[in-house]
Each structure stands twice: as structure tokens, then as C-alpha cells.
C-alpha positions as CSV (number, residue, x, y, z in Angstrom):
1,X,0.0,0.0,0.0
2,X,1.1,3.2,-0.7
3,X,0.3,5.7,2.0
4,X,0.3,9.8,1.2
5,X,3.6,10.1,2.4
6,X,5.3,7.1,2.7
7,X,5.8,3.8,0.6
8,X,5.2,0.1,2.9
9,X,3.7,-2.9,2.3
10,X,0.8,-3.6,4.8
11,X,0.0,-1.9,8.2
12,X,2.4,-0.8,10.3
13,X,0.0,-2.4,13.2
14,X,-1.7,-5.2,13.6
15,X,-5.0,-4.8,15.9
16,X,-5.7,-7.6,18.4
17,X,-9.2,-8.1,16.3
18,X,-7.3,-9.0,13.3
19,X,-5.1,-11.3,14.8
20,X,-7.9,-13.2,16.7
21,X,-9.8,-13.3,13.2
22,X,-7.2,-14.7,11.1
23,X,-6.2,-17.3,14.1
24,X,-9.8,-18.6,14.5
25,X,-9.8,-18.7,10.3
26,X,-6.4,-21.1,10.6
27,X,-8.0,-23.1,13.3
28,X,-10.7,-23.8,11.7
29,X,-9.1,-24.6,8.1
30,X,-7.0,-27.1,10.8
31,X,-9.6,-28.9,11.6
32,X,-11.6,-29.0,8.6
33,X,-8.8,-31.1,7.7
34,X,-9.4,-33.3,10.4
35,X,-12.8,-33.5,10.5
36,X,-14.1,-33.8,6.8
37,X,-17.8,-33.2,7.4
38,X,-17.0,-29.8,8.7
39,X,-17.3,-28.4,5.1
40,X,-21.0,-30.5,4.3
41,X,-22.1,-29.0,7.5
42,X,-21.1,-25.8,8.0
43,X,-20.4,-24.4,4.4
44,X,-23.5,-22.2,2.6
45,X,-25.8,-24.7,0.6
46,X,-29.0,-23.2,-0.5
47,X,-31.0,-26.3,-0.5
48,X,-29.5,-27.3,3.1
49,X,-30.6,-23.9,4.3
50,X,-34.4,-23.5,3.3
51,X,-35.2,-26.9,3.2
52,X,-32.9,-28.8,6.0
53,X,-33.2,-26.8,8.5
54,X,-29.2,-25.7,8.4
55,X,-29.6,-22.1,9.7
56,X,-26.6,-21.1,10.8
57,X,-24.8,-21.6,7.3
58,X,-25.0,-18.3,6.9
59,X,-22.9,-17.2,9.6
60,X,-20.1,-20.2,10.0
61,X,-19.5,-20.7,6.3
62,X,-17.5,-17.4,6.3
63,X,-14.8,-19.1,9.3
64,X,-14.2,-22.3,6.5
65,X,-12.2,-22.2,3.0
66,X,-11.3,-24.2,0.0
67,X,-9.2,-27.8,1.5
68,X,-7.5,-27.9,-1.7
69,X,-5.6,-25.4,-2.2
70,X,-3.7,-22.6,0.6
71,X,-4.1,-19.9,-1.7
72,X,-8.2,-19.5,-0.6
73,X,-7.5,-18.7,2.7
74,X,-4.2,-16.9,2.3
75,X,-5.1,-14.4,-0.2
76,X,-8.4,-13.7,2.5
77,X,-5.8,-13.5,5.5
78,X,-3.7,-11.3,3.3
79,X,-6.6,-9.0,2.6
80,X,-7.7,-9.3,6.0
81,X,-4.7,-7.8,7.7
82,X,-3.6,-5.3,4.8
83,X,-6.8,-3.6,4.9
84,X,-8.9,-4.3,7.7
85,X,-5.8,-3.4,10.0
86,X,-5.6,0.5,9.9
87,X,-9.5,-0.1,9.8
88,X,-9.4,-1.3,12.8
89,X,-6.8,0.9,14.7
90,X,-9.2,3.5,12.7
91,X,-12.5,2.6,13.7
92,X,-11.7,0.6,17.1
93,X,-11.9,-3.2,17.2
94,X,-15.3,-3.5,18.6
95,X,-16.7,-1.2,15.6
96,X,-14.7,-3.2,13.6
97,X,-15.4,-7.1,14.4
98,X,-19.3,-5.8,14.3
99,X,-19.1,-4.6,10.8
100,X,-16.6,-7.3,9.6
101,X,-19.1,-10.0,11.0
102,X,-22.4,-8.4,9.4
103,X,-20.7,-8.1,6.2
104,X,-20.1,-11.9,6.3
105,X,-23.5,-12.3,7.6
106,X,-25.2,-10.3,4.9
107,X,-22.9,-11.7,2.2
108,X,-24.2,-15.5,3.5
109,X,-27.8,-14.6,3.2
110,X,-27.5,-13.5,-0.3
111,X,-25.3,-16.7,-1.3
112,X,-28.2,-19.4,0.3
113,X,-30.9,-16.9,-1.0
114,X,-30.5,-15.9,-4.4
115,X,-30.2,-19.5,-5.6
116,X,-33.4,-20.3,-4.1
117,X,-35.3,-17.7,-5.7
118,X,-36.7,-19.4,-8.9
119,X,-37.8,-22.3,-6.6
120,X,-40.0,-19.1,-4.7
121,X,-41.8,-18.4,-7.9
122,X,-42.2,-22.1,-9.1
123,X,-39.4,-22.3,-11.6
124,X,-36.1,-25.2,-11.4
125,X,-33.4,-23.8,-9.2
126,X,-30.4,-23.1,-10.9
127,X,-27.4,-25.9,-10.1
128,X,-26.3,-23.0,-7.5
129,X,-28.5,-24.3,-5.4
130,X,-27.0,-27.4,-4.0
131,X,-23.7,-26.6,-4.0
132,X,-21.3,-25.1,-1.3
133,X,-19.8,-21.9,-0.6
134,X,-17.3,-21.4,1.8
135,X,-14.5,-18.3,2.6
136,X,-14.6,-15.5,4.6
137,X,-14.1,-13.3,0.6
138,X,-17.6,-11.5,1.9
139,X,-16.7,-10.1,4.8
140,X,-13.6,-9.5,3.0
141,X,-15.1,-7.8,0.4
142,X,-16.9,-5.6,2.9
143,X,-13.6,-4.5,4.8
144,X,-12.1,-3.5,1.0
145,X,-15.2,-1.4,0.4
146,X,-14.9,0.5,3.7
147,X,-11.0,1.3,2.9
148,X,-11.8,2.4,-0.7
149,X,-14.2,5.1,1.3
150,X,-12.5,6.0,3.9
151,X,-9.0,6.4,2.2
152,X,-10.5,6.5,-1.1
153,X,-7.3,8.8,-2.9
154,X,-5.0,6.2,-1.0
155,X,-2.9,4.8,-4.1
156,X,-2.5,0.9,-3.7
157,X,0.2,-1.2,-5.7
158,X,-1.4,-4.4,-6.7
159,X,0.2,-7.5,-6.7
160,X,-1.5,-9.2,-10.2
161,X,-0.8,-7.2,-12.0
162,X,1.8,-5.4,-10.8
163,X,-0.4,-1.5,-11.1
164,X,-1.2,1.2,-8.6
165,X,-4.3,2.2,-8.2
166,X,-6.7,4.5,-6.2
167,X,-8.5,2.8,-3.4
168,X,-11.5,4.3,-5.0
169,X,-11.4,2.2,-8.0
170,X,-10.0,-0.9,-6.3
171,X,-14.2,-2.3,-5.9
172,X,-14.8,-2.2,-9.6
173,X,-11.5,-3.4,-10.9
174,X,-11.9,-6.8,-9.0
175,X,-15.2,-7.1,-10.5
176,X,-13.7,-6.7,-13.3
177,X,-11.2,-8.8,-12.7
178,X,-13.2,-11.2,-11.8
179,X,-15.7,-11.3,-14.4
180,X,-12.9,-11.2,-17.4
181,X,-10.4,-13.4,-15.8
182,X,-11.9,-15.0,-12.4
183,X,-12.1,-18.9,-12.0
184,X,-16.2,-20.9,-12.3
185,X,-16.1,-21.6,-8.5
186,X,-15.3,-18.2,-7.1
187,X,-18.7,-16.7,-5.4
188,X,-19.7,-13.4,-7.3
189,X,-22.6,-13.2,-5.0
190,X,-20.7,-13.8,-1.7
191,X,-18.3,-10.8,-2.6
192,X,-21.6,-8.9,-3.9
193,X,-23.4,-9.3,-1.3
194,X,-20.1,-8.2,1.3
195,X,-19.6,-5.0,-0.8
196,X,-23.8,-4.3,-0.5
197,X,-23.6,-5.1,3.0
198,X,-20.9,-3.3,3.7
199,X,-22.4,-0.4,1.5
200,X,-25.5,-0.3,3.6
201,X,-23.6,-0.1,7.1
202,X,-21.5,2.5,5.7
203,X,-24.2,4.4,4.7
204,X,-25.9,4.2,7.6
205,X,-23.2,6.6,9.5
206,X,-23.9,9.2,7.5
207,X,-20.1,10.2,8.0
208,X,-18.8,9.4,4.1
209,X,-20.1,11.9,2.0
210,X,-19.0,9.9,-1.1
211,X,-21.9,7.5,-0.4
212,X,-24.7,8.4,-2.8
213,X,-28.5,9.3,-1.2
214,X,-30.7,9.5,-4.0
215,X,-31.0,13.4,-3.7
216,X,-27.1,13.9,-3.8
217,X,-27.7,11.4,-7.6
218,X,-30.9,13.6,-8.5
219,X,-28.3,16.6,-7.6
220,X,-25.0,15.2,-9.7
221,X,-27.4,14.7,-12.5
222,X,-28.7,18.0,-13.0
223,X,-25.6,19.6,-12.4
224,X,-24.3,17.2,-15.2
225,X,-27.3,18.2,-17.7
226,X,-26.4,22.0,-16.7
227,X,-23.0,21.6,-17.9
228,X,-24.0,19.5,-21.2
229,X,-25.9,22.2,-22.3
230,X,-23.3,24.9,-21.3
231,X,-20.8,23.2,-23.3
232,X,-23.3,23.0,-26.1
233,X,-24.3,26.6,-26.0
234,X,-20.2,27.6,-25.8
235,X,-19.5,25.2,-29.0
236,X,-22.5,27.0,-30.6
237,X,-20.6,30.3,-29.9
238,X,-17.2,29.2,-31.1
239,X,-16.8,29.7,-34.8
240,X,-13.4,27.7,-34.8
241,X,-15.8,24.6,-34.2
242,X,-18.3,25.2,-37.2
């Protein structure tokens, strides 16, 4: 990350909260490797949700990752203490954990709901809708959302590729990202749903004005329609342009 002044990678301090996360995330990749039903049981299934009775997917599927490969968890643990550290020594840890774990939370909901949705209206549920989802990449999502606005002209060095960019932008490129280069199995609507969640929390201080209420859009459009039309009038004016 690239701070206004300096040049580091990561924090320079790691909260207690983000430590305790990422050691309850290791533990519990530890012993889904000892305990193989972990991942049936606790992982986000749509059809284990609503019609098993498996209601707490929503909230422990976001402690468990990918068995296969180290790169699930490490690249969330990486993200976890780059950007949810000066969060957290920002916000305080308590402010933090709550937001972290409601961004998981909300990211869960949308993963075992949207699925389920055709079944709601009589239609075949999409293949979606029996299969897992596991990662903490909502709640991740969410902390990455709430750096980009609160440090939003923050320039961050990326990793792959190798670019700096404004913290701003750093939301739509990994959508982009994602879409144009991303693997099938990685959730879109788990990281969706952690950037809306985290949206909606964010909003709900009131303290970012680069959140958008509907009057500050109505506002930005009309001041955008004012200045259309003054340029037009001023090429009308401009006989170099005619």
C-alpha cells in the first residue's frame, strides 16, 4: 500500500481483532482437515438452508475455506490484515469485528438466498443451489469497500498485476477482474453481497459523503445536464468549431 507520504507494504500495526480473526480462520481450516464433514455441515448450501433446517450456514460458512488449495485462505488473511488493520486501529476493534461479521452475515444470506429464488416463484433452481460456498471473501469484500471510502485517494500497488491504483477504483476493478479473468467456482454473489452489506452499514453513518443518497444522484445529474448544455451553448458560440 502506498500511503500519502510514505511507501510500505501492509500496516504498520496489527490490531488484536485481526489477529484473533485470522487465528480462528487457521483453526478452523486445521480442523476441517481433520474433520471432513465440517465443510458439508457448516459451508453455505442453498437447499441445506431452506429446506434442512441448516440455519446457521450463513454465519459459520465465512470461518471455513477451499481444502484444496492454501491460496483461498491466504489471499483472504492477506486482505484481512492489509486492509482491515488500519481499519481497525481507525474505527476501534469492537466497531470493527461488528461490521466485519455483518458483512459476512449479509454476504451468507444473499449466497443461500439468491439460488433459491426461482424455486419461490415455481421455476427449477439453478445448479447453484445445491452446491457449497465457503471463505470468509464476503466479509472481505466488505472491509475492502470501507478502505476504498475512507481512504478513497490512497494509491494501492497491486500485486496481479503489478499496477497502482486509487483505493476508489479498487471495488470495480476486482469485478472486473473477476468477471474477465476470475475462475467458475469463485462466489460473485458472496463478494456482492459483502460490498452491499458493507455499503449499507457505511451508509448508515452518514459520515462518508461519497456515499450516494438519492437526492445527492438527483443533484449530480442536474448539475451534469447544466453543464452539457453549457458546453453546447459555448461550441454554438465558437466559430473555430463550425
Amino acid at each position: 500500500m502506498f500511503g500519502n507520504q510514505s511507501v510500505r507494504f501492509g500496516p504498520g500495526f496489527t490490531p488484536n481483532v485481526i489477529k484473533v480473526l485470522m487465528i480462528v480462520n487457521v483453526g478452523a481450516f486445521i480442523l476441517q482437515h481433520l474433520f471432513k464433514g465440517l465443510s458439508f455441515v457448516f459451508s453455505a448450501i442453498p437447499a441445506a438452508f431452506w429446506t434442512e433446517g441448516y440455519l446457521w450456514q450463513p454465519f459459520t460458512y465465512m470461518w471455513l475455506h477451499s481444502e484444496q488449495s492454501l491460496s483461498h485462505i491466504g489471499f483472504n488473511m492477506l486482505a484481512l490484515w492489509m486492509f482491515g488493520s488500519p481499519l481497525a486501529a481507525t474505527w476501534g476493534e469492537k466497531r470493527f469485528l461488528k461490521y466485519y461479521l455483518l458483512c459476512g452475515l449479509g454476504a451468507g444470506f444473499l449466497i443461500v438466498t439468491w439460488p433459491a429464488l426461482p424455486g419461490f416463484f415455481g421455476l427449477n433452481a439453478p445448479p447453484s443451489y445445491t452446491m457449497r460456498t465457503l471463505g470468509a471473501s464476503g466479509a472481505v469484500f466488505g472491509v475492502l469497500l470501507a478502505y476504498s471510502l475512507t481512504w478513497p485517494t490512497r494509491t494501492i500497488m497491486l500485486l496481479f498485476p503489478p499496477i497502482p491504483i486509487k483505493a476508489i477504483y479498487f471495488i470495480p476493478f476486482l469485478f472486473l477482474m473477476e468477471f474477465l479473468f476470475g475462475p467458475s467456482n469463485v462466489s460473485t454473489v458472496g463478494h456482492l453481497g459483502g460490498v452491499i452489506a458493507g455499503w449499507l452499514l457505511m451508509r448508515k453513518t452518514r459520515k462518508l459523503q461519497i456515499l450516494p443518497s438519492f437526492s445527492s444522484l438527483k443533484h449530480r445529474w442536474r448539475r451534469y445536464r447544466m453543464r452539457r448544455n453549457l458546453h453546447a451553448v459555448e461550441d454554438d458560440d465558437n466559430p473555430w468549431r463550425r
